[in-house]
C-alpha positions as CSV (number, residue, x, y, z in Angstrom):
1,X,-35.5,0.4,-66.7
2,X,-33.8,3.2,-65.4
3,X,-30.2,4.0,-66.6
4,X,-27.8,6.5,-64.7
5,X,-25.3,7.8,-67.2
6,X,-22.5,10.8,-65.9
7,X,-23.3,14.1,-66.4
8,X,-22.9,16.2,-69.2
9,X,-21.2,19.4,-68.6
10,X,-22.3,22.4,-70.4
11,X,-19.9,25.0,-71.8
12,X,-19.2,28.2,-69.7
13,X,-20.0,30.9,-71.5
14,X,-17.0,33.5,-71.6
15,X,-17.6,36.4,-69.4
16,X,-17.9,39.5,-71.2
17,X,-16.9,42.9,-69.8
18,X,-20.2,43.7,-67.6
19,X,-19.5,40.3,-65.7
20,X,-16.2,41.1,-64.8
21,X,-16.1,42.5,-61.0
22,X,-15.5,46.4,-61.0
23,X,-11.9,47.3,-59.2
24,X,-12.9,51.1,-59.1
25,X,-15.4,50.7,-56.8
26,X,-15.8,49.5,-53.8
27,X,-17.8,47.8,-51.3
28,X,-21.0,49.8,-50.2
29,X,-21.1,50.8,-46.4
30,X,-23.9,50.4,-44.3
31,X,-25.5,53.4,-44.4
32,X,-25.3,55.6,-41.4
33,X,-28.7,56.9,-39.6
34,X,-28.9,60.4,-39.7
35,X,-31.1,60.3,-36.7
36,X,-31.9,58.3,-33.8
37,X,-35.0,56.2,-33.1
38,X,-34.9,56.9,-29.8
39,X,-35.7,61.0,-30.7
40,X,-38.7,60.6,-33.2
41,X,-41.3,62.9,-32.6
42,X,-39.8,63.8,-29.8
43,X,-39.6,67.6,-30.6
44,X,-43.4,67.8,-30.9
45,X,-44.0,66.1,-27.9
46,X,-41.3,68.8,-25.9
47,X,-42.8,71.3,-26.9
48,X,-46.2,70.5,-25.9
49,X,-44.9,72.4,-23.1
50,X,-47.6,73.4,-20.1
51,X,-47.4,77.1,-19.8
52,X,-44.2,78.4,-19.1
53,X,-43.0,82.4,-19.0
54,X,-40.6,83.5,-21.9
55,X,-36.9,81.8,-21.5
56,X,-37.8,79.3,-19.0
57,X,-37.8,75.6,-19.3
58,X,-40.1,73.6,-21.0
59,X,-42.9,71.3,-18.6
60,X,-44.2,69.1,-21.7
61,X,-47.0,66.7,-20.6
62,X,-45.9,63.0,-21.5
63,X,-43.3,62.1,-19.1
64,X,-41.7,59.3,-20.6
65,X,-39.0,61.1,-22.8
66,X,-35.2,60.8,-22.9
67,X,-33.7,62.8,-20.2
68,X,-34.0,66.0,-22.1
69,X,-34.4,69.2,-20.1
70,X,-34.4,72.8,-22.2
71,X,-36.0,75.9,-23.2
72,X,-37.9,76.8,-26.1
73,X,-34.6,78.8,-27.5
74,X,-32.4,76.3,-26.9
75,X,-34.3,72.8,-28.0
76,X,-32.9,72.8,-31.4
77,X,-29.3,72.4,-29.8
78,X,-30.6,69.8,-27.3
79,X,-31.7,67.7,-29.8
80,X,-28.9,68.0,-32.0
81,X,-26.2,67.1,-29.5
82,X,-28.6,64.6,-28.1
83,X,-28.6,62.6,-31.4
84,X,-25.0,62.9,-32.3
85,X,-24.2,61.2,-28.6
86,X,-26.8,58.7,-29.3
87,X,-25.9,58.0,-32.8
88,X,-22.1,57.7,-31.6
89,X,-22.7,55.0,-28.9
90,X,-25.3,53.3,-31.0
91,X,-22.1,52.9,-33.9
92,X,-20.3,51.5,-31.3
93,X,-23.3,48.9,-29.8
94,X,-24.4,50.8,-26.9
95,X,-28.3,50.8,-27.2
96,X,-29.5,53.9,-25.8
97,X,-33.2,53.7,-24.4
98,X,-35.6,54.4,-22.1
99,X,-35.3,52.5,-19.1
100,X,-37.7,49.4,-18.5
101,X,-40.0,49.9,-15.1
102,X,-37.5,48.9,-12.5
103,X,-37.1,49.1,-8.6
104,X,-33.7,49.0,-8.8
105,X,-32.9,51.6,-11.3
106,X,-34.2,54.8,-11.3
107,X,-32.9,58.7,-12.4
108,X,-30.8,60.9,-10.1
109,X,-31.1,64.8,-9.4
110,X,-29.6,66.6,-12.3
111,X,-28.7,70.0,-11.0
112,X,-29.6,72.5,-13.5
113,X,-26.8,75.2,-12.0
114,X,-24.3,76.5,-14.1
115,X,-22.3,77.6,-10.9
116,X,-23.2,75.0,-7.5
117,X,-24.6,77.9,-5.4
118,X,-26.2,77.2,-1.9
119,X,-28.8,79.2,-2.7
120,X,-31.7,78.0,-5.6
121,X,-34.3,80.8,-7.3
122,X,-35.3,79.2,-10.7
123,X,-37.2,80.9,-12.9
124,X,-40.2,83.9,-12.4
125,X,-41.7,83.9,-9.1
126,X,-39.0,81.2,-7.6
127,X,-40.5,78.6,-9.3
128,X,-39.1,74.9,-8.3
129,X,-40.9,73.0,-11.2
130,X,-38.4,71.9,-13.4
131,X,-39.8,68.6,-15.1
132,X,-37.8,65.5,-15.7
133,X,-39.0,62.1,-17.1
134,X,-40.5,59.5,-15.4
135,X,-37.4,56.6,-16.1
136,X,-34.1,57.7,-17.1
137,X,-32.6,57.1,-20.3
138,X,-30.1,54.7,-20.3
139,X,-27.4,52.2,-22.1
140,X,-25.6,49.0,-21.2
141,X,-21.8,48.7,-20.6
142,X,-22.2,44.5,-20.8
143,X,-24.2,44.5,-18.0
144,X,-23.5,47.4,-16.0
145,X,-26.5,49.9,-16.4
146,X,-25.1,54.0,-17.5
147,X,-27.8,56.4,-16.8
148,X,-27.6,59.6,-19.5
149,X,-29.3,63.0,-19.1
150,X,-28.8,65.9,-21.4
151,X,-29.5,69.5,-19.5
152,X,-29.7,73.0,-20.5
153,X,-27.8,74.8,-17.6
154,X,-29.4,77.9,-15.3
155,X,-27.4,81.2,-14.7
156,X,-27.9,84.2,-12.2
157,X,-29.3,87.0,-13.6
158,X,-30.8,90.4,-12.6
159,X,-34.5,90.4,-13.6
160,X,-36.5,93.5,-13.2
161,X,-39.9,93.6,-12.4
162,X,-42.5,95.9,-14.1
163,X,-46.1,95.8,-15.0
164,X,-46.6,92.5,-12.8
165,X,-44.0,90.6,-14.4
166,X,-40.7,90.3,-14.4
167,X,-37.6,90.2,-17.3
168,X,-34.3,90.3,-17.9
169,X,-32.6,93.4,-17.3
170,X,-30.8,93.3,-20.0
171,X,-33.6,92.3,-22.6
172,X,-34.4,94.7,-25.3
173,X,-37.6,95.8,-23.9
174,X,-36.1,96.9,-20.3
175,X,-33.3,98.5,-22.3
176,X,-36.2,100.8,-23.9
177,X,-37.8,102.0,-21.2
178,X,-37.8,105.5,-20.1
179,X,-36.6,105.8,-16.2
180,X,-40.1,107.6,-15.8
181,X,-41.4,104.0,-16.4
182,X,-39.1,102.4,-13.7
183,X,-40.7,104.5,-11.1
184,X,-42.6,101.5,-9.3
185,X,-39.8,99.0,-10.3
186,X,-37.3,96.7,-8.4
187,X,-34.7,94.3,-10.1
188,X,-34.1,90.9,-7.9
189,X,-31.3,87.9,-8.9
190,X,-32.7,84.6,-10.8
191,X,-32.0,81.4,-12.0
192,X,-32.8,81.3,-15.7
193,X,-31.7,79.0,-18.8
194,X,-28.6,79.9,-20.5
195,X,-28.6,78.1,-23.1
196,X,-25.5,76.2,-22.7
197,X,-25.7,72.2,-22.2
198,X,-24.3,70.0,-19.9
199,X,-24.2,66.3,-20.2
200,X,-24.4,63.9,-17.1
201,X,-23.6,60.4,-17.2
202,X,-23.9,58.6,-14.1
203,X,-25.4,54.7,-11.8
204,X,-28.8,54.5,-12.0
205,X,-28.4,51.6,-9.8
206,X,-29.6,52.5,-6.7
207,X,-27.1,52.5,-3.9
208,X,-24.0,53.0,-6.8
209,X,-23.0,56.4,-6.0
210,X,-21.3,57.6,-9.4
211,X,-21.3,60.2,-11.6
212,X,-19.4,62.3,-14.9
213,X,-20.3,65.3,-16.7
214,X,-19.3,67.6,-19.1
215,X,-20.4,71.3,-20.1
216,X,-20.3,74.3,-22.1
217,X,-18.0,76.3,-20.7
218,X,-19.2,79.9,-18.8
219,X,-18.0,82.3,-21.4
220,X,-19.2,80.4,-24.7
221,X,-21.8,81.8,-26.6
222,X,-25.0,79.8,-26.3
């Protein structure tokens, strides 16, 4: 025999002060990232630099990086205003990331002049070897790639040369030098880091033609 009989409800017990919802406080927000996956471990990986002369760019090794291009001096910054622009598209669902192999999308030049001259003498000796990644970093716009590079600019400045190498002539250890010293010296015009940062945001798509940027400007302080 089975026999269905109606429910019985039990009593509510009374809420009692800890029940009762708080009105002082209010909904937790999602906690904001402080830094960006995309730029973990990055630093150490950047600065396992190949050798490089005082003040010129770093040449690390593994090539597939975010399109980060500094010196020693000024990496800190790079990576700073690397991770704010990251972190602010990111809050607004732009996924920055390395770009998937690809033949149809692929990193532009990124001219490293401060000043477009016609003329190019990187670094000690004229050298051209600026390193760059291997794919470029990149976000969607629905489904129109944006390719996103972060450089350190390059200034012309009057290096002098002395005991086989050369420096800046306004470096502290030129400044100190007796004019005796200078006797089988020359100075000659460069292209070294400055230390400010420009940031370039252009079509990776190739045959798209298109490009922005933004940058320090010439008289801020690095």
């Amino acid at each position: 025999m089975i026999e269905i009989t109606p429910a019985i409800s039990k009593p509510r017990r009374p809420r009692t002060p800890k029940d009762q919802p708080s009105k002082d406080k209010a909904p937790k927000k999602a906690r904001r990232m402080e830094h960006h996956p995309l730029l973990f471990g990055v630093e150490g990986h950047l600065r396992k630099s190949r050798s490089v002369k005082d003040g010129e760019f770093l040449r690390p090794y593994k090539r597939l990086l975010p399109d980060l291009i500094s010196s020693e001096g000024a990496l800190p910054r790079t990576l700073r205003i690397a991770n704010a622009l990251y972190l602010a598209l990111d809050e607004r669902g732009y996924r920055v990331h390395i770009a998937p192999q690809s033949d149809d999308i692929g990193r532009i030049h990124v001219s490293e002049q401060e000043v477009a001259l016609k003329d190019r003498k990187y670094g000690r000796y004229y050298s051209s070897g600026i390193w760059g990644p291997d794919r470029p970093t990149i976000f969607y716009i629905d489904n129109v790639p944006i390719g996103l590079a972060v450089t350190e600019m390059t200034e012309r400045v009057t290096m002098r040369y002395v005991n086989g190498d050369y420096y800046r002539e306004d470096s502290k250890l030129v400044r100190s030098m007796k004019p005796w010293q200078m006797t089988h010296s020359w100075t000659t015009e460069q292209d070294m880091p400055s230390g400010r940062l420009r940031i370039i945001a252009y079509s990776p798509k190739k045959g798209v033609e298109w490009s922005a940027r933004w940058q320090d400007s010439a008289g801020a302080a690095p």
